[in-house]
Structure formats: structure tokens, C-alpha cells
Backbone as CSV, one residue per row, in Angstrom:
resi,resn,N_x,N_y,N_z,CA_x,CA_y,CA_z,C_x,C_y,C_z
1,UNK,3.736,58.862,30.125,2.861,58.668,28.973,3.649,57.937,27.896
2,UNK,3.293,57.038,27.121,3.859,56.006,26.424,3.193,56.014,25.238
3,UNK,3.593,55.366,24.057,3.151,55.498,22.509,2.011,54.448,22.772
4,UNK,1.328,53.647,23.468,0.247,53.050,23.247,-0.769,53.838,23.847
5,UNK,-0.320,54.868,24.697,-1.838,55.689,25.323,-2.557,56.326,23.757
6,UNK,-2.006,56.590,22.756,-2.801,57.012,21.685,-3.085,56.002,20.597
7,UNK,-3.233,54.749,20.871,-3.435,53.700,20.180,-5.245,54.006,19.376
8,UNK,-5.980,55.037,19.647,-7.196,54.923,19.222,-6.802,56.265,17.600
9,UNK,-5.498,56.364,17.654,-5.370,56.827,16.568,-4.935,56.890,15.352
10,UNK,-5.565,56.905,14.331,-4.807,56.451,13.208,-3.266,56.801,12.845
11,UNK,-2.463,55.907,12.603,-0.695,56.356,12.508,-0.387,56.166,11.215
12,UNK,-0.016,57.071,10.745,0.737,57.020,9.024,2.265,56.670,9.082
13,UNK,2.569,56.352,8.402,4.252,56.072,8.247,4.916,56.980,7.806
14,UNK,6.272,57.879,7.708,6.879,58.547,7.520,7.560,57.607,5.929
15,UNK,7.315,58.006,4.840,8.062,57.372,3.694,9.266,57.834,3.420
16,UNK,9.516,59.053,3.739,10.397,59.715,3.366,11.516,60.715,3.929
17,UNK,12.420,60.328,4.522,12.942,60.378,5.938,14.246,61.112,5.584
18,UNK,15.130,62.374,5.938,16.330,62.790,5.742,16.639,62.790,7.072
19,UNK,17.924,62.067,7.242,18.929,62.165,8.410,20.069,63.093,8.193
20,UNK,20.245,64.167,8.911,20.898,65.316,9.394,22.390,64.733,9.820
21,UNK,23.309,64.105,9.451,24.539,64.173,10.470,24.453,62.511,10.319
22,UNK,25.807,61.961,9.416,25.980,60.570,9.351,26.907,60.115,10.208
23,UNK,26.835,60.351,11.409,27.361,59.724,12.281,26.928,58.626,13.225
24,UNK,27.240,57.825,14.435,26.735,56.566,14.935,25.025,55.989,15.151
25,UNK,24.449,57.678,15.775,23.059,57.532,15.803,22.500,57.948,14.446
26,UNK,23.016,59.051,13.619,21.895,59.185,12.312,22.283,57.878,11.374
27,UNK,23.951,57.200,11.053,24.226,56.334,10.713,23.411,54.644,10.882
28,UNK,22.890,54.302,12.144,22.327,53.194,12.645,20.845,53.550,12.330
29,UNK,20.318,54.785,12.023,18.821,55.005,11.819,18.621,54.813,10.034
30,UNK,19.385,55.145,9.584,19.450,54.850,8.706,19.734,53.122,7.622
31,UNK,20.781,52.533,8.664,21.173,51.265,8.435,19.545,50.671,9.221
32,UNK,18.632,50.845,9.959,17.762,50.172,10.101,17.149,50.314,9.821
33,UNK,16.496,51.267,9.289,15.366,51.619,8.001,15.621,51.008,7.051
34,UNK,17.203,50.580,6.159,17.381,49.774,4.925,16.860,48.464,5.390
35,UNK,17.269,47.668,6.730,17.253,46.332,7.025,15.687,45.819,7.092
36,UNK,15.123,47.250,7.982,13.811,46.876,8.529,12.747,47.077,7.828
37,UNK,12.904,48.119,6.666,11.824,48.811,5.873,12.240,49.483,5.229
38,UNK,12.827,48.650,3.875,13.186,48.792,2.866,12.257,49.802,1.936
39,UNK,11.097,49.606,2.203,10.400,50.146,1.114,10.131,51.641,1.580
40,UNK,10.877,52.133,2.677,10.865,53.761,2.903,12.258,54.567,2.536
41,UNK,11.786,55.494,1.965,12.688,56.149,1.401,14.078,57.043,2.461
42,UNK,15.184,56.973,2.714,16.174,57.164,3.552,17.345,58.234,2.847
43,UNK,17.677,59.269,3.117,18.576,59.774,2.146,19.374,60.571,3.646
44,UNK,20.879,60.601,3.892,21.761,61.231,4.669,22.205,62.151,3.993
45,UNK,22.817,63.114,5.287,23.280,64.419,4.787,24.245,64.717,5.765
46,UNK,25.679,64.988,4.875,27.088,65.160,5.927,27.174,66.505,5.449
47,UNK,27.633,67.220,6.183,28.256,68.775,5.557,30.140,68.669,4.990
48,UNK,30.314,67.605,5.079,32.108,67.371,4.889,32.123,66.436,3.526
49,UNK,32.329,66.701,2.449,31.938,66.642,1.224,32.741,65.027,0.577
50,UNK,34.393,65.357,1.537,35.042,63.900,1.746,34.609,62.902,2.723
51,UNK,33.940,63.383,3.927,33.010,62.131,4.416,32.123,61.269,3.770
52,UNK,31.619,62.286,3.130,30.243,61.901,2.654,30.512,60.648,1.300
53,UNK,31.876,61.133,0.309,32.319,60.012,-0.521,32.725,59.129,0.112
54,UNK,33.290,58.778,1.527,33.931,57.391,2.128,32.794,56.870,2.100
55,UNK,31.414,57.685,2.940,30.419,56.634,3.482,29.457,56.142,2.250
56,UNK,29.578,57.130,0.890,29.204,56.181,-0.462,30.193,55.594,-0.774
57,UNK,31.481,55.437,-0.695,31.924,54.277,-1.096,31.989,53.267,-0.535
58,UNK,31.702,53.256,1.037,31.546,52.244,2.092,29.748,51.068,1.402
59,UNK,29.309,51.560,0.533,27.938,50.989,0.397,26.576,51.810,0.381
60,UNK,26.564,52.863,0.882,25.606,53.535,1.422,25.483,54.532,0.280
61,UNK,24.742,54.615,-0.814,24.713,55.017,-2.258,23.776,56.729,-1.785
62,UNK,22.687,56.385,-0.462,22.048,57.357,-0.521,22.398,58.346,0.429
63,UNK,23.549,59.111,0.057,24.234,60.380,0.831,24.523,61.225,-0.061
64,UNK,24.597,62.669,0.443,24.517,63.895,-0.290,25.085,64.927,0.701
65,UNK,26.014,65.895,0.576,26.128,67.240,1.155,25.558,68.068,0.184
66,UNK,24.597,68.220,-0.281,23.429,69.341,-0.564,22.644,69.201,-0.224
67,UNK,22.378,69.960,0.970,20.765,70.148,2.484,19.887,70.214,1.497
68,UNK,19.589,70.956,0.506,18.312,70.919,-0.364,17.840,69.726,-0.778
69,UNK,18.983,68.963,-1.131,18.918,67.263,-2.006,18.192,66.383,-0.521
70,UNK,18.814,66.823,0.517,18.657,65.775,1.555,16.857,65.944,1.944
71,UNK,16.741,67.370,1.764,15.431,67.632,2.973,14.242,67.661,2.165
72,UNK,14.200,67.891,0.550,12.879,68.271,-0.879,12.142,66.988,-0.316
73,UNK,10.867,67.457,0.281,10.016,66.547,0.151,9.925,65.326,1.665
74,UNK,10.982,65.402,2.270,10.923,64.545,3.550,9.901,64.843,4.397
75,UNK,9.442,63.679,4.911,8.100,63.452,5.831,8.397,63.339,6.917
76,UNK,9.845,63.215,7.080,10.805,63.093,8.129,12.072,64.022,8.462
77,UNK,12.570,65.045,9.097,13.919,65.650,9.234,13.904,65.122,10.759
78,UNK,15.348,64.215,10.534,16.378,64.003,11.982,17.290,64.762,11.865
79,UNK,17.354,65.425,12.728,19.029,66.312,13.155,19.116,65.376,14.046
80,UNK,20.957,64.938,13.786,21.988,63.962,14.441,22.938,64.866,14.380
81,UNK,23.095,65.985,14.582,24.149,66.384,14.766,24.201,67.000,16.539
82,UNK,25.508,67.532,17.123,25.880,68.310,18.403,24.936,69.212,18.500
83,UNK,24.467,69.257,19.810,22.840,70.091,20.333,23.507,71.428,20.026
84,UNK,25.564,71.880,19.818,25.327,73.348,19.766,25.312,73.637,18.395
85,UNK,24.922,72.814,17.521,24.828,72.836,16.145,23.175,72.879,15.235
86,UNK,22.321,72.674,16.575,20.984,73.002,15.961,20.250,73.816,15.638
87,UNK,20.460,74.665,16.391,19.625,75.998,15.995,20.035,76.780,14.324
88,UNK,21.241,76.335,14.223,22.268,77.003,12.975,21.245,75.854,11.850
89,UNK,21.831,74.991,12.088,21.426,73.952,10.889,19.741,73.932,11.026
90,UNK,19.426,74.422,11.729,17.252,74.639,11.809,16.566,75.735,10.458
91,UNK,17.954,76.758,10.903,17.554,78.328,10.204,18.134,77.644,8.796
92,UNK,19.082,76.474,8.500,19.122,76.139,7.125,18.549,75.515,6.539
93,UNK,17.991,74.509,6.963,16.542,73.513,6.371,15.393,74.238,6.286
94,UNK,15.083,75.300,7.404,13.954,76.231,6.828,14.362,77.339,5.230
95,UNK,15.717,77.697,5.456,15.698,78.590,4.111,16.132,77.846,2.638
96,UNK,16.215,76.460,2.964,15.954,76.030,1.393,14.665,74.857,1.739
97,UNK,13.753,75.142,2.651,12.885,74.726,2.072,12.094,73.032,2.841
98,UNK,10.984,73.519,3.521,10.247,72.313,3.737,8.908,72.164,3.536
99,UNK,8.911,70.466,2.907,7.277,70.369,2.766,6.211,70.615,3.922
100,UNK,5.085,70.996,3.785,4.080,71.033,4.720,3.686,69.685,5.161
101,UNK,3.218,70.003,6.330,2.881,68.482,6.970,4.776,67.647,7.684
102,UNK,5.599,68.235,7.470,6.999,67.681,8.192,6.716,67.482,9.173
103,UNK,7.646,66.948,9.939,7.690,66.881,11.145,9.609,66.820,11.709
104,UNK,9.768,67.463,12.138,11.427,67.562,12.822,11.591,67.096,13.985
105,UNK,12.738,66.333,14.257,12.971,65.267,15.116,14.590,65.888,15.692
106,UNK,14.941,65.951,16.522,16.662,66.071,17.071,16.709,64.301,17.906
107,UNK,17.948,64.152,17.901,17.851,63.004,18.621,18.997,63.512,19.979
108,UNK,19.372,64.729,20.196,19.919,65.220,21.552,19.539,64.294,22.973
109,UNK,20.769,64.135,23.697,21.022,64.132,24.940,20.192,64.467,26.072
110,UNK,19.883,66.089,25.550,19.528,66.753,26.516,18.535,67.759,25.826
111,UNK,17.581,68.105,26.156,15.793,68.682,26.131,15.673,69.731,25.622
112,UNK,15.981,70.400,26.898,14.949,72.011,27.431,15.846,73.015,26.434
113,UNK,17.213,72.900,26.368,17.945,73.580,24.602,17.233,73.715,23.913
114,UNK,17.594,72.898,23.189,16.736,72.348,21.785,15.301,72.646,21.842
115,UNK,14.788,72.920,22.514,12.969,72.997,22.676,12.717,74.817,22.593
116,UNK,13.886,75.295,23.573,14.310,76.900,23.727,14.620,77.499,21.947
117,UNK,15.652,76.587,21.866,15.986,77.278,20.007,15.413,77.289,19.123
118,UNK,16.216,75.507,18.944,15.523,75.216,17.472,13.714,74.599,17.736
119,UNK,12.832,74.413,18.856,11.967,74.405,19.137,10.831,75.321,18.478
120,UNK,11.276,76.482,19.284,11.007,77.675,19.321,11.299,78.140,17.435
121,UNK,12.259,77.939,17.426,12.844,78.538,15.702,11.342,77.639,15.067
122,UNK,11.152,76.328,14.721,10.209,76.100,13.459,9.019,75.912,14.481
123,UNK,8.105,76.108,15.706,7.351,76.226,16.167,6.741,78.180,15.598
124,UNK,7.644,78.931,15.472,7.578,80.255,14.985,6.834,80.383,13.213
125,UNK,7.580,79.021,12.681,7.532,78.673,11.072,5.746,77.892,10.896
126,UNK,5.496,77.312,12.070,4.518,76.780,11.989,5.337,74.679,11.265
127,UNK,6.556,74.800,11.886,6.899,73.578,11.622,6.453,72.363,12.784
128,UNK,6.074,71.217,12.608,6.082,70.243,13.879,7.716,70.264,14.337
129,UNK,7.804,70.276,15.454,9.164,69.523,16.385,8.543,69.139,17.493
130,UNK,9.569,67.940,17.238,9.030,66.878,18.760,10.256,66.087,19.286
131,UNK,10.832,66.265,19.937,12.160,66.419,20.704,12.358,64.747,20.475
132,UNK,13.655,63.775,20.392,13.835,62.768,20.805,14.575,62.527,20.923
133,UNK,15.064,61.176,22.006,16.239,60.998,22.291,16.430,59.295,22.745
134,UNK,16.584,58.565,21.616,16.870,57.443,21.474,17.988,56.811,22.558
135,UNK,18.150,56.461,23.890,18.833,55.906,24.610,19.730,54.501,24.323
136,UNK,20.726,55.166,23.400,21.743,54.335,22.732,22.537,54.676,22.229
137,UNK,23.493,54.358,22.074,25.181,54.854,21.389,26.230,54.082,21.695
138,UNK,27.324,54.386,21.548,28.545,54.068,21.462,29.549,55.377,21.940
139,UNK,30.358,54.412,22.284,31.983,55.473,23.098,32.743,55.977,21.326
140,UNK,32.523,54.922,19.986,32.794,55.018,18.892,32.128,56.213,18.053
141,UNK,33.202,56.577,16.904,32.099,57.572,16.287,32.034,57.567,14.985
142,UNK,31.469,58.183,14.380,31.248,58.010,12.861,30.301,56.968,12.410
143,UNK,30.094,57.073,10.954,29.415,56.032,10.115,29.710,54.098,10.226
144,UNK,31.333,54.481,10.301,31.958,52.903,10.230,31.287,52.150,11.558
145,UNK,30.617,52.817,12.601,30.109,52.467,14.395,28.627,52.351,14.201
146,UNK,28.528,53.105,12.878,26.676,52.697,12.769,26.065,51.149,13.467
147,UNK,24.931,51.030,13.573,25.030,49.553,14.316,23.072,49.649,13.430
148,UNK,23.051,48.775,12.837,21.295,48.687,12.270,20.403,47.708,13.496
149,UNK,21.419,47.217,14.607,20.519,46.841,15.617,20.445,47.786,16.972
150,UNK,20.594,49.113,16.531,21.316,50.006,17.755,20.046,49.993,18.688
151,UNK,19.348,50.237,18.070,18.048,50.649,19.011,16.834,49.636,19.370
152,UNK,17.181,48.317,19.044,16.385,47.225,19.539,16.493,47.320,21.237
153,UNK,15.382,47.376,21.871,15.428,47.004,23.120,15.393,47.955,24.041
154,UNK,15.543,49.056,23.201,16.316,50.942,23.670,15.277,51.523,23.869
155,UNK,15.147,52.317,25.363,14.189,53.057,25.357,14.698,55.080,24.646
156,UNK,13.035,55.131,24.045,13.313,56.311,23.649,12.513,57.525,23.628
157,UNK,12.709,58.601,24.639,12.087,59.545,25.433,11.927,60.385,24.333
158,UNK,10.440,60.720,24.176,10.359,62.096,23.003,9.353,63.328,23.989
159,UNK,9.784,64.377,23.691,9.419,65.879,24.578,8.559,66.919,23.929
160,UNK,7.137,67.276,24.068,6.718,67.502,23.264,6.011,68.866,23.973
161,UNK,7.422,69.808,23.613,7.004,71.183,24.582,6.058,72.355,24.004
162,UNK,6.077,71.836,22.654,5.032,73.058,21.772,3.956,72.216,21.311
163,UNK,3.350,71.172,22.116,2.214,70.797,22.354,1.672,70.719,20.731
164,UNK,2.147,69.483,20.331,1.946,69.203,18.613,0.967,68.264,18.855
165,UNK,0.106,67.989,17.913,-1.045,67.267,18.289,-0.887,65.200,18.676
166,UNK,-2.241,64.823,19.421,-1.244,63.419,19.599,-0.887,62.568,18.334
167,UNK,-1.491,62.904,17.414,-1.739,62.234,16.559,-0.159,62.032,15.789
168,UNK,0.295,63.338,15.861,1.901,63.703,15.156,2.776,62.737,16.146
169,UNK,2.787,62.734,17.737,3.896,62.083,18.673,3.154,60.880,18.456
170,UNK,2.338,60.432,18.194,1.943,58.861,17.599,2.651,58.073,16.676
171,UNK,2.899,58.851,15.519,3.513,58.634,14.730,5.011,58.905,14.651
172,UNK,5.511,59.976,15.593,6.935,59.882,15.882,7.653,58.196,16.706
173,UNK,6.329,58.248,17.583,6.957,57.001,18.608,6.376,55.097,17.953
174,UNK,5.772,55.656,16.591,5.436,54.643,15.916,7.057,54.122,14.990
175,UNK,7.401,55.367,14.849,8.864,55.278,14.098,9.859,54.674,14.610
176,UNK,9.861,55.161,16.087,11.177,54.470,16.762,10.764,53.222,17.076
177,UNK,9.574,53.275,17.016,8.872,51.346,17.897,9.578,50.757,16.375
178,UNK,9.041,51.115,15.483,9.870,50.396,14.034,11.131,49.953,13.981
179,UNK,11.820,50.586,14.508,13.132,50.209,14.863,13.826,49.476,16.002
180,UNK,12.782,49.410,16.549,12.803,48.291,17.938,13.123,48.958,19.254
181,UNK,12.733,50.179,19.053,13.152,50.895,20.513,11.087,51.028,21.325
182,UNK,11.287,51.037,22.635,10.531,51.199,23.756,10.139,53.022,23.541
183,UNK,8.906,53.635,23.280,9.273,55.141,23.580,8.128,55.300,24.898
184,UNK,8.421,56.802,25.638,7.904,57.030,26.377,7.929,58.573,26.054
185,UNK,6.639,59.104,26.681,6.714,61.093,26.305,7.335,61.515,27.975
186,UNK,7.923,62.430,27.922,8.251,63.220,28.894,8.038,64.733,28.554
187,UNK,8.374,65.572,29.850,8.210,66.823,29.708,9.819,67.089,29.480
188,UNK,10.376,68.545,28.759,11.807,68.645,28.949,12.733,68.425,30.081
189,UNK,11.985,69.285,31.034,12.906,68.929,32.270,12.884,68.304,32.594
190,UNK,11.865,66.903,32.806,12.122,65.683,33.636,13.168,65.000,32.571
191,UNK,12.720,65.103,31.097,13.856,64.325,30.827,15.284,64.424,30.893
192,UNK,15.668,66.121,31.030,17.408,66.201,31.163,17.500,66.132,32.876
193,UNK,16.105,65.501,34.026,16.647,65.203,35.170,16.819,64.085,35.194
194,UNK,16.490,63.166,34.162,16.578,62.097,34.859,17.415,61.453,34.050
195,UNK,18.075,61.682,32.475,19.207,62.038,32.060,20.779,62.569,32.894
196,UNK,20.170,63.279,33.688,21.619,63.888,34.217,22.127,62.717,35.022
197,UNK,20.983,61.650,35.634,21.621,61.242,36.761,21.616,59.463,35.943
198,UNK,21.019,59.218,35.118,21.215,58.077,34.717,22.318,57.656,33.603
199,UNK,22.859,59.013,32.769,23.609,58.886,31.543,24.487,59.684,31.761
200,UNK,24.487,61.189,32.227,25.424,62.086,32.485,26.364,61.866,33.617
201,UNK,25.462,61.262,34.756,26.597,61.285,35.740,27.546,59.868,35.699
202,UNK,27.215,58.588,35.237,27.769,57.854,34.670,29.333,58.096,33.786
203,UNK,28.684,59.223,32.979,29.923,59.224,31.975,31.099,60.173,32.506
204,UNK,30.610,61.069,34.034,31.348,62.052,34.335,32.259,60.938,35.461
205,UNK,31.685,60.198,36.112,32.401,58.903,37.307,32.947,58.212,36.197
206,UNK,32.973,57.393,34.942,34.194,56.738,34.008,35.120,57.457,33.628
207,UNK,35.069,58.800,33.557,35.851,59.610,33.148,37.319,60.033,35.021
208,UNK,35.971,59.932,35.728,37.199,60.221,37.069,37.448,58.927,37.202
209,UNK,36.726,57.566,37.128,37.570,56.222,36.864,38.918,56.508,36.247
210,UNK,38.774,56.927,34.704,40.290,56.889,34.033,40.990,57.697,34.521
211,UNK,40.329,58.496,34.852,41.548,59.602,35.297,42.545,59.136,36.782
212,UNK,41.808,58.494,37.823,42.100,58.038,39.040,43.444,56.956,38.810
213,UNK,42.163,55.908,37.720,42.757,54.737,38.291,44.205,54.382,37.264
214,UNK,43.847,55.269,35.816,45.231,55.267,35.193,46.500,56.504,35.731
215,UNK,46.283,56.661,36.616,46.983,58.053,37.037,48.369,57.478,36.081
216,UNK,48.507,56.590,36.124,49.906,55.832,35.788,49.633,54.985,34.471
217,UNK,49.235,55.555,32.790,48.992,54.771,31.925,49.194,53.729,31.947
218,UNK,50.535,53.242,32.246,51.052,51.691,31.761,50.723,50.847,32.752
219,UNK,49.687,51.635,33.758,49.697,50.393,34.652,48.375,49.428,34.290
220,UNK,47.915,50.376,33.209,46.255,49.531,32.799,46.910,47.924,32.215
221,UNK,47.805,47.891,31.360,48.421,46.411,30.587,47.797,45.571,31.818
222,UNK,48.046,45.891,33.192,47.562,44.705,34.287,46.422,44.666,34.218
223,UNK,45.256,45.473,34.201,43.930,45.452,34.464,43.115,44.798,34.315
224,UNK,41.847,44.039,35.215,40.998,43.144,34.050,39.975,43.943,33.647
225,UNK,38.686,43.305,33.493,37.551,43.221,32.947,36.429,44.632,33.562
226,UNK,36.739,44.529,34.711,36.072,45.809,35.731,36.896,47.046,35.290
227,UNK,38.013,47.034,35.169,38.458,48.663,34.994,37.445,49.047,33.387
228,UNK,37.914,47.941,32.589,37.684,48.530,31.170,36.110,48.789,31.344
229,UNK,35.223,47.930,31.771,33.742,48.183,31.889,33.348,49.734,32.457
230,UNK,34.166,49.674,33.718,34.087,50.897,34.261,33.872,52.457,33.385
231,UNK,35.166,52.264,32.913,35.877,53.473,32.340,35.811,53.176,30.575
232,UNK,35.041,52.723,30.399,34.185,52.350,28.799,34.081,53.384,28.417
233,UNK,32.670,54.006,28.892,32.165,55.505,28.403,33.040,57.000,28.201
234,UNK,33.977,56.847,28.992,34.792,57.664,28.929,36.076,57.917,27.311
235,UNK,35.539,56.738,26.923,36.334,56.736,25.563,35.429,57.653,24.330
236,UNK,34.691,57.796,24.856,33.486,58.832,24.228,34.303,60.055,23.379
237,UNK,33.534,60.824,22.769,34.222,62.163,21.619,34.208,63.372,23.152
238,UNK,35.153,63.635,23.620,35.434,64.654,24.986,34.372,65.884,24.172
239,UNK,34.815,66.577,22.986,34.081,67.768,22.749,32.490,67.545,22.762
240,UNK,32.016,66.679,22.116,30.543,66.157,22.351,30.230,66.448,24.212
241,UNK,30.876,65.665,24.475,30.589,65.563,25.986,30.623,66.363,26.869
242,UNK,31.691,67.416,26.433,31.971,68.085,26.568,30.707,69.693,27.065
243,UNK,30.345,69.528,25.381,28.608,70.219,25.556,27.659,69.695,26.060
244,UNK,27.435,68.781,25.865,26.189,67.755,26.987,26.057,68.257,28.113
245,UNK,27.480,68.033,29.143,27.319,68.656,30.433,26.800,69.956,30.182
246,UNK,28.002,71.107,29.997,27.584,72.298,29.703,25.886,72.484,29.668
247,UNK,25.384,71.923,28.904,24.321,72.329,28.377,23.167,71.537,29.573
248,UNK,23.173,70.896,30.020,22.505,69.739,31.416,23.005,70.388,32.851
249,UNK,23.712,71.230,32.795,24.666,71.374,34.046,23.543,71.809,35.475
250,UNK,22.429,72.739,35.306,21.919,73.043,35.924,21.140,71.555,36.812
251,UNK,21.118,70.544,35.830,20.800,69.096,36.380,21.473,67.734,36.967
252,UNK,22.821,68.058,36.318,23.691,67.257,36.711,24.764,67.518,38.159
253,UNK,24.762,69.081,38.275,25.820,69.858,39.983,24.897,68.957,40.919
254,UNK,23.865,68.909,41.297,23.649,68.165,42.437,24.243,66.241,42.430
255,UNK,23.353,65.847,41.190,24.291,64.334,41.603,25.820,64.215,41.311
256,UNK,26.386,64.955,40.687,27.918,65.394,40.815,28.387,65.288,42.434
257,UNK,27.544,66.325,43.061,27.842,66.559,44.530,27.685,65.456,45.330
258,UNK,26.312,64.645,44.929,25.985,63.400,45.510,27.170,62.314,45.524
259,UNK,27.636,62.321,44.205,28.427,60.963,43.963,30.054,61.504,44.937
260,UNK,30.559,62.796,45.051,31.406,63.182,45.210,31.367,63.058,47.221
261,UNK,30.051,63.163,47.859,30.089,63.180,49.238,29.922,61.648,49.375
262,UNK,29.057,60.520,48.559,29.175,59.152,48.561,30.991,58.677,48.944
263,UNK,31.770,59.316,48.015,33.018,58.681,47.725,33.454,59.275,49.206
264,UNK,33.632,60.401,49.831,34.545,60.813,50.937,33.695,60.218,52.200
265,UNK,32.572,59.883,52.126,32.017,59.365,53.058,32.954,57.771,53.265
266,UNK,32.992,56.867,52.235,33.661,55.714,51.712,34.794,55.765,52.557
267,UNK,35.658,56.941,51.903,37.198,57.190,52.312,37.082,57.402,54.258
268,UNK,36.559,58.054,54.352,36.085,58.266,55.975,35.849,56.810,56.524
269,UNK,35.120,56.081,56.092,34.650,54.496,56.414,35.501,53.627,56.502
270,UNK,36.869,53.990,55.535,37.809,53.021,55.356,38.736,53.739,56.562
271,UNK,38.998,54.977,56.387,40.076,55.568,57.692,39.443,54.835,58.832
272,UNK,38.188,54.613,59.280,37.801,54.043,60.582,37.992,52.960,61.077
273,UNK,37.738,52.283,59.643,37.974,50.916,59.604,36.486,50.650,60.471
274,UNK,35.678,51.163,59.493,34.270,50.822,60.080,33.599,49.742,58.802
275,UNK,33.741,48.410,59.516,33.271,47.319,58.099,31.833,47.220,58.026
276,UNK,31.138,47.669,59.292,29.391,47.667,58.967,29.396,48.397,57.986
277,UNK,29.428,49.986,57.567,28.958,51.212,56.881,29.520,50.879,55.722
278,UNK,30.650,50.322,56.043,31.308,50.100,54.273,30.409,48.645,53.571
279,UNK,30.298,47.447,54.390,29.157,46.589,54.159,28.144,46.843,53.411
280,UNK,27.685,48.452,54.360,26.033,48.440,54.085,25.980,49.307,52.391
281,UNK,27.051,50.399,52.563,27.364,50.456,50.845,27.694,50.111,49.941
282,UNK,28.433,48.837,50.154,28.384,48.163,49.378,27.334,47.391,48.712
283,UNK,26.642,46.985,50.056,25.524,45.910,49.710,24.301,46.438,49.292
284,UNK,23.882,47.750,49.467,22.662,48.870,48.729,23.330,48.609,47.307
285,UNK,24.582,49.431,46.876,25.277,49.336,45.484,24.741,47.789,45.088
286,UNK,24.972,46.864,45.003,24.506,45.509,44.622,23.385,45.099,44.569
287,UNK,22.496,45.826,45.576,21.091,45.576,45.045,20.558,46.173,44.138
288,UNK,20.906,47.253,43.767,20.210,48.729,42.940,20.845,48.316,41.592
289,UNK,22.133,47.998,42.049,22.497,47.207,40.241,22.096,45.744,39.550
290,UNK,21.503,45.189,40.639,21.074,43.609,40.410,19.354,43.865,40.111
291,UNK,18.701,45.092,40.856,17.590,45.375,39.973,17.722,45.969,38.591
292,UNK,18.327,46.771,38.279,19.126,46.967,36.642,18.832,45.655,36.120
293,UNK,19.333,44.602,36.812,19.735,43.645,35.274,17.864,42.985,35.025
294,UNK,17.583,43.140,36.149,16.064,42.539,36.153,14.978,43.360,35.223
295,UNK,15.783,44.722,34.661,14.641,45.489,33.635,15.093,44.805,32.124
296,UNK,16.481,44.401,32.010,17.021,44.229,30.762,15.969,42.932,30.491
């Protein structure tokens, strides 16, 4: 289901928008709301009181560590912060205070959490939440990695497990289309399944990339273009990633297992010195990634 199946409904704009957590994704939502639509109101919120002065002195005038300052009146709450940080920071935007008619947004990784907690937490309040998860980032972190073109082109899955009316996920996926991202609705679990195996297991194979292929740091100085591509993602924040799995795990142990019997099957192929089987995996791998480039 996609943001044009409710095209017969009227969509309001969100004017007034607080981002939760000034880091790469609340950072770039913010830098594209100034670029793209200036005339909506944008205000960030760091809990680290010296962050928050770098990223106003970096330019960015509208930041605050007082949750009250950030959230009075928003038509919009994004939490950008770590999925094990939501439920905490949910129970604090409800006790100083939200307008009626909100709507709460997470931009998490991963679903069926977030839908369980903090879901559940302002679904209890009689708050809207409608899960999303903007398919974009960086291995970089912080404000200075913000990118105001992050989400052009980006598809972005929103989960809508306490069944909020269409009219509300209309206007959520009207927001991200604003920003140039593709959205589509999913249910929770399909989205942390099909997450586990398109984003999670990715970042868990760059990570056994670095680990493998640098067994020997200094031997990367030789390397070209394929190692670094490879083992990109793996430059990622480990503790972030850290919880992702954790928290996906029930979705990600099988293609873990998959990718792990792929590779010894390989190693078996090469002991044989069997060049059909190694051929034919290779040459599946090349098609499945040469259809990839045909969606971009």
C-alpha cells in the first residue's frame, strides 16, 4: 500500500514540526525542510546542552535542549533518537505536554519495538503514532553528516499498527514525499523482515568483510575500490548497531545462517575445484545485483 492509494483525501501540511535527536537523520530532516519549505516551522532538540551550542553555532539558530521549548504546539514530533531510547523519551514529551491533533513519528530501523512501547505508550494517551523509517543514512554521525538531499530518491516504509485513520498516514507520507523520498505502508513485521535481509544483513557481511579481510590492518594501504565499497557500512556507530540487531534478531538468525552456509558452500566449491558451481554463483550474484541498479 503506497501514499497515492489515499489520494481521494484531503492532506494538510504539518507547519510545525519538532525533531527529537540532531543527529544525521533528524539533522538532514531538518536541513530539508529549511531548503525545501521554508515557510514551515522546524525547531531541534539535543539533550547534550554543548551539542546543541556547536550545532547553533554551526548556523542552525533553531535548536534547544528544553523538550518543552522543542514539542509546545508541534503538528509534528520526530524521535531520531536509538530505538532503546524511545519509550523513555515518549513518557517525556507526554509529561510536559502535547497539542491535540499531533501526530508522532520514530524514524527507527526496526518496527514491531517501537509499535510494542512507545506505540502502545501514546496509543494509551490517545496520541497518533505512525511508525517510519526513511531508508537512508550514513556510516557518519552527528549534525556536521546532516545531508538536506538525504532522502531524495529514498524509499520510506511507515507501519501503522494502531490503525490511525488514512487520512493521518496520508499526511505522514505526504511529508516524506516533500522531501523527496518514495513511501510505502507496511505491516511491522514485514517491515523488520524485509529490513533484516536487505539492510541488516548487509551491514553484519561489511562488518565480517573488515574483520576477514583486514585481519592484518596495514594491509588495507594496498586495497582498491571493492574492499572500501564492501566494508563501507561497517564504519557505522557499533553501539547503534549494535541494538538494531539485538532488537531485529528474531529476523535477521535465519539470513545470517543463509549467508553463512552460501560462504562454506563457496569454500567447498573451491576445495573441489568445481568451476561450474562456483560459475553459477557467481553469475546468479551478478544478475540479482545488475537488477538493483535497474530500480535506481
Amino acid at each position: 500500500m503506497t501514499g497515492p492509494c489515499f489520494l481521494h483525501i484531503r492532506v494538510t501540511e504539518f507547519c510545525r514540526i519538532a525533531v527529537l535527536g540532531p543527529g544525521v537523520l533528524g539533522g538532514s530532516v531538518a536541513l530539508a525542510l529549511r531548503e525545501r519549505h521554508p515557510n514551515r516551522s522546524v525547531v531541534l532538540w539535543g539533550r547534550n546542552s554543548a551539542r546543541v551550542d556547536e550545532i547553533r553555532s554551526s548556523g542552525w539558530p533553531h535548536v534547544t535542549d528544553i523538550l518543552e521549548e522543542a514539542v509546545t504546539d508541534a503538528d509534528l514530533v520526530i524521535l531520531a533518537v536509538p530505538v532503546e531510547c524511545l519509550e523513555d523519551l515518549g513518557r517525556r514529551i507526554l509529561t510536559v505536554g502535547l497539542r491535540k491533533g499531533v501526530c508522532v513519528t520514530d524514524v527507527g530501523s526496526v518496527k514491531a519495538w517501537p509499535h510494542q512501547s512507545l506505540g502502545q505508550l501514546m496509543d494509551s494517551e490517545g496520541i497518533c503514532f505512525i511508525g517510519s523509517h526513511p531508508m537512508a543514512g550514513s556510516e557518519r554521525t552527528g549534525f556536521g553528516a546532516a545531508d538536506a538531499d538525504l532522502f531524495l530518491g529514498a524509499s520510506c516504509i511507515l507501519t501503522n499498527e494502531h490503525q490511525q485513520p488514512e487520512e493521518s498516514v496520508t499526511q505522514l507520507a505526504k511529508f516524506w514525499e516533500d522531501l523527496g523520498a518514495t513511501t510505502t505502508v507496511m505491516n511491522a513485521e514485514e517491515h523488520d523482515r524485509l529490513v533484516g535481509r536487505i539492510s541488516h544483513l548487509p551491514h553484519v557481511l561489511s562488518t565480517v568483510c573488515a574483520l576477514t579481510a583486514l585481519e592484518r590492518v596495514e594491509d588495507g594501504r594496498f586495497s582498491g575500490q571493492g574492499l572500501r565499497d564492501t566494508s563501507r557500512v561497517a564504519a557505522g556507530d557499533p553501539a547503534m548497531w549494535a541494538e538494531i540487531l539485538l532488537q531485529n534478531r528474531s529476523q535477521i538468525l535465519d539470513p545470517i545462517r543463509e549467508a553463512a552456509s552460501t560462504l562454506s558452500q563457496m569454500a567447498e566449491d573451491l576445495r573441489k575445484q568445481d568451476r561450474a558451481a562456483i560459475l553459477k554463483a557467481l553469475a546468479e550474484g551478478q544478475i540479482r545485483r545488475r537488477a538493483l541498479d535497474r530500480k535506481e
